[in-house]
C-alpha positions in Angstrom: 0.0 0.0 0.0 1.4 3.4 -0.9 0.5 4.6 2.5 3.5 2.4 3.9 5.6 4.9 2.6 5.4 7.2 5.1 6.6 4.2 7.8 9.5 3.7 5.3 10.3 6.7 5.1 10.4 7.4 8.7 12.3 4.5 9.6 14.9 5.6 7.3 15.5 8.9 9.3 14.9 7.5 12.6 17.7 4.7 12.2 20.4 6.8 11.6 19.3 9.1 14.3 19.4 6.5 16.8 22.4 5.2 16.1 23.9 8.9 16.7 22.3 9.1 20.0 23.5 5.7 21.2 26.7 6.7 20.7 26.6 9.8 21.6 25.5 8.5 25.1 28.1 5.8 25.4 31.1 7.7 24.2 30.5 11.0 25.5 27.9 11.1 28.9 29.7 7.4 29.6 26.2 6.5 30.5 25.7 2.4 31.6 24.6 0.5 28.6 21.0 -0.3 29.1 20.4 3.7 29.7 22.7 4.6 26.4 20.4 1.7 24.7 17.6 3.9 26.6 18.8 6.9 25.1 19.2 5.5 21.5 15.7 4.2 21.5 14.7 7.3 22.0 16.0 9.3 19.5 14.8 6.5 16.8 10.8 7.4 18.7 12.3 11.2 18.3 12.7 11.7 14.6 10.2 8.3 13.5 7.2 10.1 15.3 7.1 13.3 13.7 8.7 12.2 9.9 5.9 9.6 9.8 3.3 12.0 10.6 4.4 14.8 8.4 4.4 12.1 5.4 1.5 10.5 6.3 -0.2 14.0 6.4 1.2 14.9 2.9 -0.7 11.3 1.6 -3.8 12.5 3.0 -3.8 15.7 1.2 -2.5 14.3 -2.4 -5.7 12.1 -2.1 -8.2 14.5 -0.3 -8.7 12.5 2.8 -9.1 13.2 6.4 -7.9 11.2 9.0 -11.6 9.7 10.2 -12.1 8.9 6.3 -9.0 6.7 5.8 -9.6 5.1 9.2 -13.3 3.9 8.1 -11.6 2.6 4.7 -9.0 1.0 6.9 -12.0 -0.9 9.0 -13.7 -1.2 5.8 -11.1 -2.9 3.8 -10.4 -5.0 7.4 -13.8 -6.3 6.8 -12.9 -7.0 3.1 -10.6 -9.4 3.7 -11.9 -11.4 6.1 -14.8 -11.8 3.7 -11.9 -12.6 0.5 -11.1 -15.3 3.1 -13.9 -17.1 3.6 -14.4 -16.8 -0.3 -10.9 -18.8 -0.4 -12.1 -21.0 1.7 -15.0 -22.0 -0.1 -13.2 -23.6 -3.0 -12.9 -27.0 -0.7 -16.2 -27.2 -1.3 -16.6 -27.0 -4.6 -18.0 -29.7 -6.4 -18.7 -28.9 -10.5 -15.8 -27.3 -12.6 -18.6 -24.9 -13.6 -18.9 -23.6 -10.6 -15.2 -23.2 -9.7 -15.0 -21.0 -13.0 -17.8 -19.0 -11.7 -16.8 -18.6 -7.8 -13.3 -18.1 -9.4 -14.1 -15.2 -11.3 -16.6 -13.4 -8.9 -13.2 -14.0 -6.2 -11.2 -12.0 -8.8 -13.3 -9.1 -9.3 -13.2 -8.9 -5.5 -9.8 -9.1 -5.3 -9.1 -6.4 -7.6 -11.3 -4.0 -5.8 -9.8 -4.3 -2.6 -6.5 -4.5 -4.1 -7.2 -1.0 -5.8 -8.6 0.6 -2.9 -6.1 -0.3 -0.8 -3.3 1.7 -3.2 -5.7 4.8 -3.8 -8.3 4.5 -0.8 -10.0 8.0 -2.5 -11.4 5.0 -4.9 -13.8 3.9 -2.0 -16.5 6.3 -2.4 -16.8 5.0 -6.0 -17.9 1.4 -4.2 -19.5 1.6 -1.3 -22.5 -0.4 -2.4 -19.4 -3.4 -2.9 -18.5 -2.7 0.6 -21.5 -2.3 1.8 -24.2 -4.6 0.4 -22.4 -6.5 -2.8 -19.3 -8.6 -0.8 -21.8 -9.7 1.8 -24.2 -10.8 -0.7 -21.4 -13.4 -2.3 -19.7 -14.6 0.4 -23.0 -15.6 2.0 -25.0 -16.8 -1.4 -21.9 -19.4 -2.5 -21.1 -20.4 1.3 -24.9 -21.2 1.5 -25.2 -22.6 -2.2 -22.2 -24.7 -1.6 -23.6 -26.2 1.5 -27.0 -27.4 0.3 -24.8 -28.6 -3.1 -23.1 -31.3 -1.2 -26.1 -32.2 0.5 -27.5 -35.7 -0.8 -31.0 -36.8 -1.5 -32.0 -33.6 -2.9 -35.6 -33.5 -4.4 -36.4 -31.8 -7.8 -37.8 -28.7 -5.8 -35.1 -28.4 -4.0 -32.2 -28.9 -7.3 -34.6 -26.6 -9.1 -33.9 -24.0 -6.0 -30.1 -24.6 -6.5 -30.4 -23.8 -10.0 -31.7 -20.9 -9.9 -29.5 -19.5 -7.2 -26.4 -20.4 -9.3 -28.2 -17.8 -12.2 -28.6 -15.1 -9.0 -24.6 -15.8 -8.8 -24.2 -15.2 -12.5 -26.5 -11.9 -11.9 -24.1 -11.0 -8.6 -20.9 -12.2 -10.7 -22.1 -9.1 -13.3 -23.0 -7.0 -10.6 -19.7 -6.9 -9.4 -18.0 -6.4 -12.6 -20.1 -2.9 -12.8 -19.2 -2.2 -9.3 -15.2 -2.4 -11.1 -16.0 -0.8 -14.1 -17.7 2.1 -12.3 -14.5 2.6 -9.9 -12.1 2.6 -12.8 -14.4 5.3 -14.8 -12.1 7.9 -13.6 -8.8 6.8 -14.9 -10.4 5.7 -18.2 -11.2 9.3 -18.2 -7.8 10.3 -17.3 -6.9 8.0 -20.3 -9.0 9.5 -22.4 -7.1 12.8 -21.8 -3.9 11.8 -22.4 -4.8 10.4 -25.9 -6.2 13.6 -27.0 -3.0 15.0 -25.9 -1.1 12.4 -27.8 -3.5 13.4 -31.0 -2.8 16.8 -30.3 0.6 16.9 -30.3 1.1 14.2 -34.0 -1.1 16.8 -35.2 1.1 19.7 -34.6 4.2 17.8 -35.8 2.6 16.8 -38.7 1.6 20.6 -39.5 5.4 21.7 -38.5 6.5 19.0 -40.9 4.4 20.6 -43.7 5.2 23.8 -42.9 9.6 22.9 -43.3 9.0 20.4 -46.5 7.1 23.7 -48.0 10.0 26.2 -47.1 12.8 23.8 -48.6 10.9 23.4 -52.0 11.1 27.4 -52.4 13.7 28.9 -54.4 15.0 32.0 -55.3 14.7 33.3 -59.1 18.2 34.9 -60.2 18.0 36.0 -63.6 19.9 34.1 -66.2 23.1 36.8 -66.7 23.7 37.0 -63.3 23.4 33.2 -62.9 26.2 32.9 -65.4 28.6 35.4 -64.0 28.0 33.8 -60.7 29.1 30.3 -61.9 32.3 31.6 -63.5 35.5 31.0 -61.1 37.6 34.8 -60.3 40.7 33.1 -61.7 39.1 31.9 -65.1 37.4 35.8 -65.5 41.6 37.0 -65.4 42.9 35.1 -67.1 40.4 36.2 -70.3 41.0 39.8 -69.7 44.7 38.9 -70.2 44.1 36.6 -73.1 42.0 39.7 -74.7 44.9 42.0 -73.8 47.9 40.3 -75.8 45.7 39.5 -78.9 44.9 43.9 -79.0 48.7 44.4 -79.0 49.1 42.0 -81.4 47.2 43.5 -83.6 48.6 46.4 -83.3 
């Protein structure tokens, strides 16, 4: 849980700290060793205390919790798992590989709720009804289907009963799976975002892209005498004025 970061994080500052004290106490106040210990034990409680709090406070803000709120998840999610428990422990009692598929599956989906609350307990508010009403309905519809399953000499009333409480499962196995999808509707929307962003952005390369492939394919138009005396080399324009020069006196 990302909450256990904060008891990391403390114990990472309080060890060094106590190690500073102890021997601080042993080598300079030549303390006896079981008050130096004393004294090193405190100064881990010194600097864990308050580094845990301050962290721990900084969690609760980044989610937008107060402290009563993440103790009712807390209790909430206690309850959770003792329920995912007694789900686990119904599979010894499974008799049909149909219904190990289904109990299977509805175990999942349960997992992966708790799981998620427990890293991002702001999530809760988006199931309560799981927490509330859902959970309790499955642990106590497949311990009590399971029960009357193994029971022998069942009459046709009472299969027919059976049967149709392993289509309220199928109903409570989709039930759940709505409970998920509706708790991960914010970061689908968060998804969404960033894919827009993503669009945004090819977009704007694209256009950039245009924009330098239309810059390179203009030219400048220099008119065809000037192109020509550009092109010729300084050293071959001399050495025609000299050439020019002798034939005159020649002439002459």
């Amino acid at each position: 849980m990302k909450f256990n970061i904060s008891r990391w994080t403390a114990t990472i500052v309080a060890i060094p700290v106590s190690i500073v004290t102890g021997l601080v106490s042993m080598l300079a106040l030549d303390f006896h060793l079981l008050i130096d210990m004393m004294v090193g034990a405190g100064g881990f409680f010194a600097a864990y205390l308050p580094t845990q709090s301050v962290s721990f406070n900084r969690q609760l803000k980044e989610y937008g919790l107060t402290k009563s709120e993440y103790r009712y998840i807390q209790s909430q999610l206690k309850e959770a798992k003792e329920k995912m428990n007694r789900l686990r422990q119904s599979y010894y009692n499974i008799r049909t590989l149909k219904d190990a598929k289904l109990i299977f599956d509805i175990n999942r989906i349960v997992k992966s709720i708790v799981s998620t609350v427990e890293d991002n307990p702001k999530v809760f508010y988006n199931v309560q009804q799981f927490f509330h009403s859902n959970l309790d309905s499955a642990v106590n519809t497949i311990e009590q289907y399971l029960f009357l399953y193994r029971m022998p000499g069942k009459s046709k009333e009472e299969k027919m009963k059976l049967h149709e409480t392993r289509l309220s499962m199928l109903e409570l196995k989709r039930t759940l799976q709505s409970n998920l999808s509706h708790m991960n509707q914010p970061a689908y929307q968060s998804l969404e975002v960033e894919k827009d962003i993503i669009s945004m952005n090819r977009r704007r390369a694209g256009r950039k892209m245009e924009l330098d492939n239309t810059l390179d394919e203009k030219k400048v138009n220099i008119p065809s005498d000037e192109r020509e005396e550009v092109n010729i080399p300084n050293q071959k324009r001399e050495k025609v004025k000299v050439f020019r020069s002798d034939n005159n006196e020649s002439e002459k």
